[in-house]
Each structure stands twice: as structure tokens, then as C-alpha cells.
CHARMM internal coordinates of N, CA and C (Angstrom, degrees):
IC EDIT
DIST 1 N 1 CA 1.4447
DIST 1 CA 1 C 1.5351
ANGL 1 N 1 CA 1 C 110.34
DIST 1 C 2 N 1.5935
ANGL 1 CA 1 C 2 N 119.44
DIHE 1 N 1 CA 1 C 2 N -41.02
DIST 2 N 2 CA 0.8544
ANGL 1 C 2 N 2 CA 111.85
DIHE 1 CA 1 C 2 N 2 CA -179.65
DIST 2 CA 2 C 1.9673
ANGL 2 N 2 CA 2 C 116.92
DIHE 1 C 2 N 2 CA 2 C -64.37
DIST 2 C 3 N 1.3109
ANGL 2 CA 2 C 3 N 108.50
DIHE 2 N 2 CA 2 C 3 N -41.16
DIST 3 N 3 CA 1.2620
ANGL 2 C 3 N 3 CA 106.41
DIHE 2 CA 2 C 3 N 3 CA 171.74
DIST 3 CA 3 C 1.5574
ANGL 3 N 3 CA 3 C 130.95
DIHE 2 C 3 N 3 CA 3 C -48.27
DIST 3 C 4 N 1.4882
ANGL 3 CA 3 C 4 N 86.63
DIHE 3 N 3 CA 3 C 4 N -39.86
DIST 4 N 4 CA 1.8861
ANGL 3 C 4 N 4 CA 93.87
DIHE 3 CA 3 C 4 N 4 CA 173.66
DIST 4 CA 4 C 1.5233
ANGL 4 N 4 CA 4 C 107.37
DIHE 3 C 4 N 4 CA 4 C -62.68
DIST 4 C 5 N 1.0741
ANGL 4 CA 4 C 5 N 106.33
DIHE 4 N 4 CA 4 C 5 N -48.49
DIST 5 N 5 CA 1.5466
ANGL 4 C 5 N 5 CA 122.45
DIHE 4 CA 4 C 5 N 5 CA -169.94
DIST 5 CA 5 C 1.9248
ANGL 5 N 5 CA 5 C 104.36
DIHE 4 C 5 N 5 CA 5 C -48.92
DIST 5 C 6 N 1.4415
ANGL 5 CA 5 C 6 N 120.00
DIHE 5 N 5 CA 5 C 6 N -44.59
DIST 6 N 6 CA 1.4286
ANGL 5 C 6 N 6 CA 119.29
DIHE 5 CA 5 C 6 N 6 CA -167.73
DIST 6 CA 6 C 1.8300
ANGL 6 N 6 CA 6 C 92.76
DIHE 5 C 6 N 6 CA 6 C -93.24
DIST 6 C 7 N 1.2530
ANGL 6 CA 6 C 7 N 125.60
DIHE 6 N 6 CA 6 C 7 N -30.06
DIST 7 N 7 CA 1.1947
ANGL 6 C 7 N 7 CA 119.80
DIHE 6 CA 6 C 7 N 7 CA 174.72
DIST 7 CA 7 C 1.8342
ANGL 7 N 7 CA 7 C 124.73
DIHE 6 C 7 N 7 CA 7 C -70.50
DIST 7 C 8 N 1.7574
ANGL 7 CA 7 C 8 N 109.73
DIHE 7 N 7 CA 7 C 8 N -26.06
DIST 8 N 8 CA 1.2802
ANGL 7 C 8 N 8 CA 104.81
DIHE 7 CA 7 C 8 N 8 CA 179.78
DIST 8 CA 8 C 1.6799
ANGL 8 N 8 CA 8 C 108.03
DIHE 7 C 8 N 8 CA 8 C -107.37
DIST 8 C 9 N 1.4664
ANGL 8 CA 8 C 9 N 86.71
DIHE 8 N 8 CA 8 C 9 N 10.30
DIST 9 N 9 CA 2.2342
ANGL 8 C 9 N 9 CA 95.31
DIHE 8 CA 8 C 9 N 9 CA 178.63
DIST 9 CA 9 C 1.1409
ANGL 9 N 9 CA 9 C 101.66
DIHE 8 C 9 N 9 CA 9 C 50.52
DIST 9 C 10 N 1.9035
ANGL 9 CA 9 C 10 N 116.00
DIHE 9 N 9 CA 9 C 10 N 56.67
DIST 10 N 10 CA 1.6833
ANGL 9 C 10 N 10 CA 109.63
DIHE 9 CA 9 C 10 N 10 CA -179.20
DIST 10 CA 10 C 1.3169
ANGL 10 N 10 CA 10 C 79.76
DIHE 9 C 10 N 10 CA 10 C -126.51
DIST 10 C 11 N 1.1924
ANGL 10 CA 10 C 11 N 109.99
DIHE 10 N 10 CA 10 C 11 N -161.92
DIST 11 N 11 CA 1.6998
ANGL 10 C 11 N 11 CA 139.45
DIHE 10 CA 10 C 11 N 11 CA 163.09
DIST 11 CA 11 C 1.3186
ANGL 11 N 11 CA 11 C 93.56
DIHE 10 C 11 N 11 CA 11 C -120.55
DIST 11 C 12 N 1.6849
ANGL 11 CA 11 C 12 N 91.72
DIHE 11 N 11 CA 11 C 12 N 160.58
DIST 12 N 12 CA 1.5025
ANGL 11 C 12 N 12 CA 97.95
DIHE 11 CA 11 C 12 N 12 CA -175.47
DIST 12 CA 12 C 1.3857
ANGL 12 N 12 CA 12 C 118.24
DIHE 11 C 12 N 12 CA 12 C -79.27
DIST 12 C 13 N 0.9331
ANGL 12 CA 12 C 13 N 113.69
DIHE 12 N 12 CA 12 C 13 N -30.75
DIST 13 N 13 CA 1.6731
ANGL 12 C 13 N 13 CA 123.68
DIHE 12 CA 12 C 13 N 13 CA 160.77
DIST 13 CA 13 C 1.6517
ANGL 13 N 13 CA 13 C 129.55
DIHE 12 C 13 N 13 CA 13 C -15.80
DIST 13 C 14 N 1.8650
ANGL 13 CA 13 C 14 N 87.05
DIHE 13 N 13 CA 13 C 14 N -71.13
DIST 14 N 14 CA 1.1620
ANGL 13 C 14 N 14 CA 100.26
DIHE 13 CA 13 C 14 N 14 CA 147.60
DIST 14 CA 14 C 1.2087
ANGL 14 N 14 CA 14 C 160.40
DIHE 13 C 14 N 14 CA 14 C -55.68
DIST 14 C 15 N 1.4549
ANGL 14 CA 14 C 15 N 109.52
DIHE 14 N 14 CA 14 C 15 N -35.02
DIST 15 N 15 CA 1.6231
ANGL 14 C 15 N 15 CA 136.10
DIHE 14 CA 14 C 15 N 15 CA 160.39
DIST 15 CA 15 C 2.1513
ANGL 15 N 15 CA 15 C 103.88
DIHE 14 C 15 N 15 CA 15 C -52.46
DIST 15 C 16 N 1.0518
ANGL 15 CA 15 C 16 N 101.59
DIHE 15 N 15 CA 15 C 16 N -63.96
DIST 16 N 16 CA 1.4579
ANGL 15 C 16 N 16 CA 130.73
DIHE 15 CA 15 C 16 N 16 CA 178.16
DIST 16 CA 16 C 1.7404
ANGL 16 N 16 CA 16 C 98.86
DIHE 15 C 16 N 16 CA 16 C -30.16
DIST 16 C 17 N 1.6160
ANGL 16 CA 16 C 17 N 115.04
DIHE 16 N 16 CA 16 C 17 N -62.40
DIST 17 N 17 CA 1.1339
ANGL 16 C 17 N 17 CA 156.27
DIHE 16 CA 16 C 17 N 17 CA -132.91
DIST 17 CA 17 C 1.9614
ANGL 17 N 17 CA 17 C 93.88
DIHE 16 C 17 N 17 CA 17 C -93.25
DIST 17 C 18 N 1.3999
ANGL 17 CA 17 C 18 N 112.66
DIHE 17 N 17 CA 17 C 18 N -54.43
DIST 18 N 18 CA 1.3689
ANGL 17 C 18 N 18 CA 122.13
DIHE 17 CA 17 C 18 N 18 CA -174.03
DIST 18 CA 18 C 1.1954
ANGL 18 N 18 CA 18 C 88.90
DIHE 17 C 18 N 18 CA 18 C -97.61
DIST 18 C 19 N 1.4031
ANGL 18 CA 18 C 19 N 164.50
DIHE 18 N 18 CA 18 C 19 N -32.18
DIST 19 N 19 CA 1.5914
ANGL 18 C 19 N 19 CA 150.33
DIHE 18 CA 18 C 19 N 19 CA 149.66
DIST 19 CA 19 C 1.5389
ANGL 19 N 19 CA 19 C 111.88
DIHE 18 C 19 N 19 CA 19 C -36.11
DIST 19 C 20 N 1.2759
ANGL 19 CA 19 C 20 N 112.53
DIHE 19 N 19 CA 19 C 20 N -51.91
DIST 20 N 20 CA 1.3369
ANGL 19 C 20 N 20 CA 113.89
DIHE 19 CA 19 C 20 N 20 CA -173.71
DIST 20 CA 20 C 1.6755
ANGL 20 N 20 CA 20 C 109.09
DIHE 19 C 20 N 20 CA 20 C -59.31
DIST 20 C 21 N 1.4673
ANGL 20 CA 20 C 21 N 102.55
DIHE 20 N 20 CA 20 C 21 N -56.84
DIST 21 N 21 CA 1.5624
ANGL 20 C 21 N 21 CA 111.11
DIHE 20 CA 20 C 21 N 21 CA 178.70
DIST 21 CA 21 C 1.7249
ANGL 21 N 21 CA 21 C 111.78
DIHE 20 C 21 N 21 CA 21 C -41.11
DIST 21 C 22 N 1.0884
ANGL 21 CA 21 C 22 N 105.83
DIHE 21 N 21 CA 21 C 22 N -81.98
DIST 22 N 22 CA 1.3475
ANGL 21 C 22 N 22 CA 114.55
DIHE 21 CA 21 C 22 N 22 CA 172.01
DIST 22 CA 22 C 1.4732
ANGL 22 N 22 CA 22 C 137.52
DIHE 21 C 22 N 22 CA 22 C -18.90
DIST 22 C 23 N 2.1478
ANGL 22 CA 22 C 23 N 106.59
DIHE 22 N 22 CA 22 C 23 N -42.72
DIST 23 N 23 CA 0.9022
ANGL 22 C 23 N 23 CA 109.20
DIHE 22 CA 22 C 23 N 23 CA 159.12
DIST 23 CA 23 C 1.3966
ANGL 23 N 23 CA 23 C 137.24
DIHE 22 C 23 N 23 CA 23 C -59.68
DIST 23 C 24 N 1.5914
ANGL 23 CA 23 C 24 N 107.64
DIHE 23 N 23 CA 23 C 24 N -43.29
DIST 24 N 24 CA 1.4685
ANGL 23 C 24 N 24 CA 125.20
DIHE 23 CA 23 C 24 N 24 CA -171.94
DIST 24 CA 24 C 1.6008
ANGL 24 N 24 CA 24 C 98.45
DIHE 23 C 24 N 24 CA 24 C -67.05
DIST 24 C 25 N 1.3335
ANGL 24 CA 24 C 25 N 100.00
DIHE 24 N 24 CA 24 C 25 N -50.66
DIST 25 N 25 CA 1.9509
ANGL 24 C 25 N 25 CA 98.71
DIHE 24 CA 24 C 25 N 25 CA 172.56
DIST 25 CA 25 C 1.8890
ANGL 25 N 25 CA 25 C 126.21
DIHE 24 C 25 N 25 CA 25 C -44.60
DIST 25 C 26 N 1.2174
ANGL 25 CA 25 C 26 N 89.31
DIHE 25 N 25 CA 25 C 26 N -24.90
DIST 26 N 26 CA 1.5185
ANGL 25 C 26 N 26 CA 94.07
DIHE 25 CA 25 C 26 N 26 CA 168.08
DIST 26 CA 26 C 1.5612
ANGL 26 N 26 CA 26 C 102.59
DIHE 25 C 26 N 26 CA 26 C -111.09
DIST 26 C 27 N 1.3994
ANGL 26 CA 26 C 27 N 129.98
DIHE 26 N 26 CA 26 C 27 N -25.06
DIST 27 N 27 CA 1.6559
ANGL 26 C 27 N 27 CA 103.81
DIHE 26 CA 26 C 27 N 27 CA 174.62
DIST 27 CA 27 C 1.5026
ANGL 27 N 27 CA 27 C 108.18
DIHE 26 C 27 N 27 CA 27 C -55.83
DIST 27 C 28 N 1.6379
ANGL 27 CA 27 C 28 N 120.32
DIHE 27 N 27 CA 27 C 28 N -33.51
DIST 28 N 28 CA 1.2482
ANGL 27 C 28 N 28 CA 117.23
DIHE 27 CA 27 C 28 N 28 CA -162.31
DIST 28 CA 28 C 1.4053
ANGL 28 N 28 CA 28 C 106.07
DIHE 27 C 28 N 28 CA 28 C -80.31
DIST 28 C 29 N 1.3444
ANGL 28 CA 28 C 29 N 129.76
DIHE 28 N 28 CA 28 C 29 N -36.25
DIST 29 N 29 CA 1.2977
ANGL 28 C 29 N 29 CA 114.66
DIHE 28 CA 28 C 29 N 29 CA 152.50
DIST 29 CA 29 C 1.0465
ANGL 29 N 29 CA 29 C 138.47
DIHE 28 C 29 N 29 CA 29 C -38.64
DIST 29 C 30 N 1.1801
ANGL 29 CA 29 C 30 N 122.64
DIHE 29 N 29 CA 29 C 30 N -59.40
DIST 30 N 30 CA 1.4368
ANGL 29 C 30 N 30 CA 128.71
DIHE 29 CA 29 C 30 N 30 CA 144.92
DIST 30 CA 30 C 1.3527
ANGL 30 N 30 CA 30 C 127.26
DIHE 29 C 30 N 30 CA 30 C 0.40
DIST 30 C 31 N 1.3132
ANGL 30 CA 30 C 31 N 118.09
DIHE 30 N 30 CA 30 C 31 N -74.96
DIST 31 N 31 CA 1.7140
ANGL 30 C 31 N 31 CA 160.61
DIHE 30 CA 30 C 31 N 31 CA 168.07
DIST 31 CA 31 C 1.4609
ANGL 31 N 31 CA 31 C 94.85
DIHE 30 C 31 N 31 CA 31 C -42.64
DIST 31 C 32 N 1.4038
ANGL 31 CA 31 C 32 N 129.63
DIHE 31 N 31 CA 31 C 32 N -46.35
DIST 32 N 32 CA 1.6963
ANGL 31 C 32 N 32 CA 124.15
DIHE 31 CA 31 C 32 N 32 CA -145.89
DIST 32 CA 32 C 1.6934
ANGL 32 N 32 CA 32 C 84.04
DIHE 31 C 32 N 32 CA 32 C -93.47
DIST 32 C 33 N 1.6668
ANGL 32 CA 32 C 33 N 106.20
DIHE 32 N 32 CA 32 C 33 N -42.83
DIST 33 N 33 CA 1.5465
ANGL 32 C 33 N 33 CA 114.64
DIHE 32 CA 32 C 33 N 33 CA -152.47
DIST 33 CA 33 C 1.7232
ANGL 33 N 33 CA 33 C 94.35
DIHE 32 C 33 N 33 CA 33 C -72.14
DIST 33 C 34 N 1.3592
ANGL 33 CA 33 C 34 N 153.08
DIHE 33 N 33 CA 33 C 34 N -22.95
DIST 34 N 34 CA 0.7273
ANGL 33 C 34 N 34 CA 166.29
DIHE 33 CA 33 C 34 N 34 CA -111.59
DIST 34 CA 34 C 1.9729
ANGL 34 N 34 CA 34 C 96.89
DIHE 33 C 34 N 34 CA 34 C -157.45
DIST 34 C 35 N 0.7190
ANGL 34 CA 34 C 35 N 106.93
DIHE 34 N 34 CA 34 C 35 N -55.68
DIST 35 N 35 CA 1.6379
ANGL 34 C 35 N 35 CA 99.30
DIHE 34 CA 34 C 35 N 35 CA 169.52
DIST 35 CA 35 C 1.5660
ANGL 35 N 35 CA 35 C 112.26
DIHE 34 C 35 N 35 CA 35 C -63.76
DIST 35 C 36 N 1.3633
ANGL 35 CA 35 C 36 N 97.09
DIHE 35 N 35 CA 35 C 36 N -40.18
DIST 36 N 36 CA 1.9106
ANGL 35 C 36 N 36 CA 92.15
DIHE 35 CA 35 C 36 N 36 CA 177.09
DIST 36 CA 36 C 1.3336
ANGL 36 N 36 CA 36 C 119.81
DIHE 35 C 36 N 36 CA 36 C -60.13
DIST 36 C 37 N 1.4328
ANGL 36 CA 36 C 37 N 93.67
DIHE 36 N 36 CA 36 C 37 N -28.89
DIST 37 N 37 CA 1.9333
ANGL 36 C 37 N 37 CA 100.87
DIHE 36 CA 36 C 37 N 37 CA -155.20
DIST 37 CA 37 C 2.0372
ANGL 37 N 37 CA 37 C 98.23
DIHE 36 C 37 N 37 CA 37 C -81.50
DIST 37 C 38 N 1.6312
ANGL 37 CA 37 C 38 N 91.58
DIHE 37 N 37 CA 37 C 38 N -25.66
DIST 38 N 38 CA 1.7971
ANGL 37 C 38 N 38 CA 106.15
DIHE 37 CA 37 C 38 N 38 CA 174.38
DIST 38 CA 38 C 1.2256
ANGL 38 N 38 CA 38 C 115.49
DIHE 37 C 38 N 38 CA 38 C -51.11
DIST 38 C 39 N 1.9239
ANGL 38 CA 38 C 39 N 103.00
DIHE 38 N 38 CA 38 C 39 N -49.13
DIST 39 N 39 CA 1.1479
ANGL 38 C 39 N 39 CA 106.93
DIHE 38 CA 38 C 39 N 39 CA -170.60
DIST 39 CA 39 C 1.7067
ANGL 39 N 39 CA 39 C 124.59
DIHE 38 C 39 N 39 CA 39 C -90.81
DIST 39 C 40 N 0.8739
ANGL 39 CA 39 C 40 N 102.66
DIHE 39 N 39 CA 39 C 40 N 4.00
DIST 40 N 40 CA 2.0394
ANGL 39 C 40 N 40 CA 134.49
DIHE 39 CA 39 C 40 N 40 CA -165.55
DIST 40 CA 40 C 1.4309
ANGL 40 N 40 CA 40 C 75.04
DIHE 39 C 40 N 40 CA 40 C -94.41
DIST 40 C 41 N 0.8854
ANGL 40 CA 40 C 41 N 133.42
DIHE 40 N 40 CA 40 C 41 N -62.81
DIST 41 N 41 CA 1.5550
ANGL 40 C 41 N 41 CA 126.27
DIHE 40 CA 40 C 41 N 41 CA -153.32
DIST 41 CA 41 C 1.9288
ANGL 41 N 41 CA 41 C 109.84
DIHE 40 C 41 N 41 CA 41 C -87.41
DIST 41 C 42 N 1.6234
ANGL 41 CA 41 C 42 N 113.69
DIHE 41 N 41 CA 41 C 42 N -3.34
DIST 42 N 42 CA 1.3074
ANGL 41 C 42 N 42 CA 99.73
DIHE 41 CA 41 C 42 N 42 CA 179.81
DIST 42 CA 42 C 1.3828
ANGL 42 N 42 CA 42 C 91.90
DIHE 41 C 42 N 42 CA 42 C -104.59
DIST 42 C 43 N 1.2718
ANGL 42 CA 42 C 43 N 146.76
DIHE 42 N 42 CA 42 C 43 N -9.07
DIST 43 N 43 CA 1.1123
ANGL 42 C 43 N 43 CA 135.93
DIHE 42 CA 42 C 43 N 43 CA -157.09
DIST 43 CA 43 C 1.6406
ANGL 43 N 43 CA 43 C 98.21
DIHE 42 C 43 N 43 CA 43 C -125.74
DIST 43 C 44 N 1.4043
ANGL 43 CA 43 C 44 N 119.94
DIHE 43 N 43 CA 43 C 44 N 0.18
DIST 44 N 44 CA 1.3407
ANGL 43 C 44 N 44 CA 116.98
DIHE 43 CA 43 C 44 N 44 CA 170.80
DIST 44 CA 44 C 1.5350
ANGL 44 N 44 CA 44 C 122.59
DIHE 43 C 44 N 44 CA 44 C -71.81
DIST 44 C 45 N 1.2116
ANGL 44 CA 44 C 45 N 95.09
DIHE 44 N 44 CA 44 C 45 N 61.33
DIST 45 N 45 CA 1.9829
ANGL 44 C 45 N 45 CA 82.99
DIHE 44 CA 44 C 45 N 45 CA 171.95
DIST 45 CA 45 C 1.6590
ANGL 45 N 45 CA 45 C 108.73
DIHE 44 C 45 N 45 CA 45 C -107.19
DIST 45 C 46 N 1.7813
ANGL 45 CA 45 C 46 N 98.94
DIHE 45 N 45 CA 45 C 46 N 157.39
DIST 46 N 46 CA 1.3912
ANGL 45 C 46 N 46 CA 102.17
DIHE 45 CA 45 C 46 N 46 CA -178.14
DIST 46 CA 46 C 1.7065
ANGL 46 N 46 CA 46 C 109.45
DIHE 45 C 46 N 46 CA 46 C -91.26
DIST 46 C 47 N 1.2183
ANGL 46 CA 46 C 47 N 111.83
DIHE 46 N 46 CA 46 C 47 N 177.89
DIST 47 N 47 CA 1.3593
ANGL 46 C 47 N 47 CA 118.48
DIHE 46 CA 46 C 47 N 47 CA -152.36
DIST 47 CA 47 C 1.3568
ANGL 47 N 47 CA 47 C 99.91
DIHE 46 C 47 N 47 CA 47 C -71.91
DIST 47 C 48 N 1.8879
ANGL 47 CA 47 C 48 N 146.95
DIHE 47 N 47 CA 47 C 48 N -31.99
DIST 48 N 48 CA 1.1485
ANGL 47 C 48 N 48 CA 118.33
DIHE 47 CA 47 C 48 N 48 CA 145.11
DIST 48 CA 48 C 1.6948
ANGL 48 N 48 CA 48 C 132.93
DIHE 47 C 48 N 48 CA 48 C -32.66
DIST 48 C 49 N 1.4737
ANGL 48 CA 48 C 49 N 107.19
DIHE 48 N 48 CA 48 C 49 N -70.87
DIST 49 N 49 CA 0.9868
ANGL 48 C 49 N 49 CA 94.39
DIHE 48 CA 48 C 49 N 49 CA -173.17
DIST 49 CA 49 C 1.5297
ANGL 49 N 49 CA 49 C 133.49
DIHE 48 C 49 N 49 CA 49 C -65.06
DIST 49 C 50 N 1.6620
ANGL 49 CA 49 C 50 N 121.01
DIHE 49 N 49 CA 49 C 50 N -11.22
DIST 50 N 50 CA 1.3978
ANGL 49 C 50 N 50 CA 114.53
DIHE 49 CA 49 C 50 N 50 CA 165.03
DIST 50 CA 50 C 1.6826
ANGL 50 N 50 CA 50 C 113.91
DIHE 49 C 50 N 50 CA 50 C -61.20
DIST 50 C 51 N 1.1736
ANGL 50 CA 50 C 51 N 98.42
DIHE 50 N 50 CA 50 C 51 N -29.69
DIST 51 N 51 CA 1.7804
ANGL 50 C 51 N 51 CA 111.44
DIHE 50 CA 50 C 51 N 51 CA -162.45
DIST 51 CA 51 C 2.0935
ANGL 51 N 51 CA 51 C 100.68
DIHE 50 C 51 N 51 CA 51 C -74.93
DIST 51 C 52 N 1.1262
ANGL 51 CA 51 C 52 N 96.52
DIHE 51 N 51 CA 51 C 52 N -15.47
DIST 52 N 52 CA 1.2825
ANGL 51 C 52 N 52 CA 113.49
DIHE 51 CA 51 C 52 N 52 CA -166.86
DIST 52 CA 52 C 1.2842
ANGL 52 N 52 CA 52 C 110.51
DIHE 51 C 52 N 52 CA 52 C -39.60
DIST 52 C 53 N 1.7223
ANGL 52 CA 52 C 53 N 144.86
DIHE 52 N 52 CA 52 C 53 N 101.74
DIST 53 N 53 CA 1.1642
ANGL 52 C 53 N 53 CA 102.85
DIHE 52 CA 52 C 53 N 53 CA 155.20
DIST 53 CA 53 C 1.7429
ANGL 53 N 53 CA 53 C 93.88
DIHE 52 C 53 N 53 CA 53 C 128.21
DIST 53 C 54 N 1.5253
ANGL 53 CA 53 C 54 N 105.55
DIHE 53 N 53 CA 53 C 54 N -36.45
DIST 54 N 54 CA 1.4385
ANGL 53 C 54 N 54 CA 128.07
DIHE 53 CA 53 C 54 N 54 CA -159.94
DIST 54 CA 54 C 1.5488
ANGL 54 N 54 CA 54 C 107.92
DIHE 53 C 54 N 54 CA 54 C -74.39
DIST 54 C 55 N 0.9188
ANGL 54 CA 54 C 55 N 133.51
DIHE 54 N 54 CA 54 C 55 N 124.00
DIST 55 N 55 CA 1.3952
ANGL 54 C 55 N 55 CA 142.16
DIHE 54 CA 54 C 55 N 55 CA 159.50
DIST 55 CA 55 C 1.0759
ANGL 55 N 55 CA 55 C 112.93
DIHE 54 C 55 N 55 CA 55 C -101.27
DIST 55 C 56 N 1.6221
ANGL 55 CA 55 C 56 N 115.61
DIHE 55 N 55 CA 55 C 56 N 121.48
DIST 56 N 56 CA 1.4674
ANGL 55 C 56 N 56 CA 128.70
DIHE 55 CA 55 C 56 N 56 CA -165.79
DIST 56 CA 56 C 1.4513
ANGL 56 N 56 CA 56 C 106.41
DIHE 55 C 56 N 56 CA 56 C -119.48
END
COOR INIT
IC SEED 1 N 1 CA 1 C
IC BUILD
């Protein structure tokens, strides 16, 4: 840490601070990309099976 610290002219605080951010910024990607694909998949039916059932 200390090396990063004299190599990116931060404090570690900071280093600590923009690691943390970054991560959660991609867990939450993660989270969104993964809720879509949840929801892509409950509402994916093909045109039988929406029609399924239907009396027109």
C-alpha cells in the first residue's frame, strides 16, 4: 500500500476510497445486468405460448 501510495501521489485513504467506489460501481452493474437478464427470461415466451390458453 505504501508503494502504491508514493507511486499514485495519493494517500492511502484515498487509494482505499477510489477502490472501494469503483468496486461497488461494478457490483451494481453487475446487479442491473443480472436483473435484466432475470427479467428477459420471465417474460420471454414465444408466440404459442403467450397465445396459450386465449380465446379470441
Amino acid at each position: 500500500m505504501e508503494n502504491f501510495s508514493k507511486i499514485l501521489k495519493k494517500d492511502k485513504t484515498t487509494i482505499v476510497n477510489e477502490a472501494l467506489e469503483e468496486y461497488f460501481v461494478q457490483e451494481q452493474k453487475k446487479l442491473l445486468e443480472k436483473n435484466m437478464a432475470d427479467e428477459n427470461s420471465l417474460t420471454n415466451l414465444d408466440f404459442d405460448e403467450f397465445w396459450e390458453g386465449v380465446e379470441v
